[in-house]
C-alpha positions as CSV (number, residue, x, y, z in Angstrom):
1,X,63.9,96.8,260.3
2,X,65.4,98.4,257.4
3,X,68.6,97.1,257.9
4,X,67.2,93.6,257.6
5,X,64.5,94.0,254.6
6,X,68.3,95.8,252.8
7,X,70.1,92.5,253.5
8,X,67.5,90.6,252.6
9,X,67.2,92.3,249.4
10,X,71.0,92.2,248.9
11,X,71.1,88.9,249.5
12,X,68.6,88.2,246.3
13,X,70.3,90.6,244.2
14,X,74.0,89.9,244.6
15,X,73.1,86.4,243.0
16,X,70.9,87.7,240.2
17,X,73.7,90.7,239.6
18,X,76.2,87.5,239.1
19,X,73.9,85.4,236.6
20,X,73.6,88.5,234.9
21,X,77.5,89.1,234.1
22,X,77.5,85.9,233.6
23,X,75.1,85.9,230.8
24,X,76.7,89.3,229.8
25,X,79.8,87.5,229.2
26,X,78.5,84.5,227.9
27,X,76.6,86.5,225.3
28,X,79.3,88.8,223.9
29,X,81.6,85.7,223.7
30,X,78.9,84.1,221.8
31,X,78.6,87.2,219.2
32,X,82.4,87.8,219.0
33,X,83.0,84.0,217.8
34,X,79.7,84.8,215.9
35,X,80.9,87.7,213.9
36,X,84.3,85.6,213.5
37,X,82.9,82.7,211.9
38,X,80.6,85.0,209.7
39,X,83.5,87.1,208.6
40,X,85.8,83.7,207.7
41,X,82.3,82.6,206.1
42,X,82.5,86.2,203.7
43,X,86.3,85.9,203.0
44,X,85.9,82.3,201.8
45,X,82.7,83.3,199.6
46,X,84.7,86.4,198.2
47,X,88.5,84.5,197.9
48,X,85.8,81.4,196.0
49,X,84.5,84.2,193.8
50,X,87.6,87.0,193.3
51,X,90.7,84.5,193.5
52,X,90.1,83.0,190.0
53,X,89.2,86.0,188.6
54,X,92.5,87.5,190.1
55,X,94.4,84.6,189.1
56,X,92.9,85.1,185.4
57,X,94.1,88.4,185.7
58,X,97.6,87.5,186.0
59,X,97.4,85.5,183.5
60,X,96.6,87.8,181.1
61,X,98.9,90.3,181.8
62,X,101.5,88.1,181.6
63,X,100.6,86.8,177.8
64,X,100.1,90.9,176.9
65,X,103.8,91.4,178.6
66,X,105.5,88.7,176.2
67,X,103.0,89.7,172.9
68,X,104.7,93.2,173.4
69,X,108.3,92.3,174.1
70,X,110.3,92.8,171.1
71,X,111.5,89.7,169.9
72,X,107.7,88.8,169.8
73,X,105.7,91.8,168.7
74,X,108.2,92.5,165.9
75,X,108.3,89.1,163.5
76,X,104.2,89.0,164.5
77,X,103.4,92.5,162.6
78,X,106.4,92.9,160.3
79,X,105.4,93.2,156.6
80,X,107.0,93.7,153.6
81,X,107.5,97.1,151.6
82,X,106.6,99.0,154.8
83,X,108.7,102.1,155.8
84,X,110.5,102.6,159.2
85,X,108.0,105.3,160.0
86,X,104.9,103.2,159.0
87,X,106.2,99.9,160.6
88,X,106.6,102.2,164.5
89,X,103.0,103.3,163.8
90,X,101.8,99.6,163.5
91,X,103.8,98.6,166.7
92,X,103.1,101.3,169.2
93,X,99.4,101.4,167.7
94,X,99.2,97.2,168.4
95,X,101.0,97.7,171.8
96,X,98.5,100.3,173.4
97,X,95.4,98.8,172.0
98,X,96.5,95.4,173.1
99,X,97.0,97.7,176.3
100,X,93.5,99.7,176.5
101,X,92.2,95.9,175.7
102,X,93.3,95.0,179.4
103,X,92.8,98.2,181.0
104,X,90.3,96.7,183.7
105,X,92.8,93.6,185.0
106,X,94.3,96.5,187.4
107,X,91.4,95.5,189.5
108,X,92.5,92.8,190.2
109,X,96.7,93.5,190.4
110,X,98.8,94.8,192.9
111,X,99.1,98.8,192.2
112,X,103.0,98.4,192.1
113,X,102.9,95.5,189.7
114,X,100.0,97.5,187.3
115,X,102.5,100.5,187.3
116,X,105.5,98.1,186.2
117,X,103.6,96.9,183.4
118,X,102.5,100.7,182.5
119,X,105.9,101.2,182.7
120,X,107.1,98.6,180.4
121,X,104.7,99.0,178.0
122,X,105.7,103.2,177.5
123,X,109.9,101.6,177.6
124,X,108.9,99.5,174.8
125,X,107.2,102.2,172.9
126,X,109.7,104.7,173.7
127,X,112.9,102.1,172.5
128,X,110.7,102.1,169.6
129,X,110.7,105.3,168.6
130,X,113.9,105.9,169.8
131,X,115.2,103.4,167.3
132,X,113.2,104.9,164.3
133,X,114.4,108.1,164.8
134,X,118.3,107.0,165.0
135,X,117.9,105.2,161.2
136,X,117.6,107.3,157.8
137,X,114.6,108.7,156.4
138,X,114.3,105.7,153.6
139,X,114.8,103.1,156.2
140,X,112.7,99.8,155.8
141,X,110.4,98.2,158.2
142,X,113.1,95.4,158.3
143,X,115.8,97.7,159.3
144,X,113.9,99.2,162.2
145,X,113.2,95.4,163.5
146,X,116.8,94.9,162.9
147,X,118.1,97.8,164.9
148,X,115.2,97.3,167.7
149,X,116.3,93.8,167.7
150,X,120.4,94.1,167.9
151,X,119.6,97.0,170.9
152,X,117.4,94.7,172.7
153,X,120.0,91.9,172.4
154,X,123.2,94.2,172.9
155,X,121.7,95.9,175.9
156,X,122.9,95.1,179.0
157,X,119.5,95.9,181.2
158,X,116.9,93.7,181.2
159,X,114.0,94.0,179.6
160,X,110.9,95.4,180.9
161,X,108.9,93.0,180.3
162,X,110.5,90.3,182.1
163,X,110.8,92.8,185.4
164,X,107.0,93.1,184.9
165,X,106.8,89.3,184.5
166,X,109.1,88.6,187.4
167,X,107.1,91.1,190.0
168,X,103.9,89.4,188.6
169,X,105.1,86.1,189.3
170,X,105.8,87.2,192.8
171,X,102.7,88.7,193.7
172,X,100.8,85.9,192.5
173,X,102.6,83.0,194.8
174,X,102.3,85.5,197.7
175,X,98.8,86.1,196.9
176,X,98.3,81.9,196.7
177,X,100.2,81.5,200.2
C-alpha cells in the first residue's frame, strides 16, 4: 500500500517539479533581460547627460592647447618696454592660470590625453625659460619672442601642443564611435 500511495504521489509531483523549473527558468530569463534593458536604460540616461559635457571638455582643452602654443600666446601678451625676464613671468604666469582655470576638464578626459596636455603645457614653460636664460641680461621682451619664435620654427620636433591636439582628437572620435 505504500508502494502505491508513493507512485501516486510521484506521479503529482513529478509534474508540479517540471512547472516549477519551468517557471524558474522563465523567471530568471525574465530578470536577466530585465536588468539588460535597465542597464541600456542607465547608460543612455548617463551618455544623454555626461557625453556633451565630455565633448565640451574637449573642446576646451583644445582652445587652452592653441592659446598656449607659441606663435599664439606670444603676439597675445607681448608689450612694449618689457624686459626678457618680466615678459617669461607674464607668459608662464598666463599659461598656468589659463591651466589651474581648466583643472577639472580631467574628469572628463582620457588620463593619457590629460597627462599629454600636463605635459605640454610644462614643455612650453620650460622652452620658455630655457630661451630667457640663453639671451643677455638687457634683453627685450621682443627678443625673447623672437628667439622663442625662430626655436619653435627651426625645431625639427613637433610641437606639444599639436601632439596633445592630435591624441585629443583621437580619443574624442573613438569616444563618438
Amino acid at each position: 500500500m505504500s508502494d502505491i500511495n508513493f507512485y501516486e504521489i510521484l506521479k503529482y509531483l513529478i509534474p508540479q517539479m517540471g512547472i516549477l523549473a519551468l517557471v524558474y527558468l522563465f523567471l530568471e530569463h525574465w530578470l536577466k533581460r530585465d536588468n539588460l534593458r535597465q542597464n541600456k536604460k542607465r547608460k543612455d540616461e548617463f551618455n544623454q547627460l555626461i557625453l556633451p559635457n565630455q565633448i565640451h571638455a574637449f573642446e576646451r582643452m583644445v582652445l587652452f592647447l592653441e592659446r598656449i602654443a607659441p606663435n599664439n600666446i606670444i603676439p597675445r601678451l607681448n608689450q612694449q618696454g618689457l624686459t626678457a625676464k618680466e615678459f617669461q613671468y607674464i607668459l608662464t604666469k598666463e599659461i598656468s592660470e589659463e591651466f589651474e582655470h581648466n583643472l577639472s576638464q580631467q574628469l572628463y578626459i582620457p588620463t593619457q590625453s590629460w597627462e599629454r596636455i600636463s605635459l605640454a603645457k610644462d614643455q612650453i614653460i620650460q622652452d620658455i625659460i630655457q630661451a630667457t636664460q640663453n639671451l643677455p641680461s638687457n634683453a627685450t621682451s621682443k627678443d625673447l619672442a623672437m628667439k622663442i619664435l625662430s626655436e619653435n620654427i627651426t625645431n625639427v620636433k613637433k610641437m606639444p601642443t599639436s601632439e596633445a591636439i592630435l591624441m585629443l582628437k583621437k580619443d574624442l572620435y573613438s569616444m563618438i564611435n
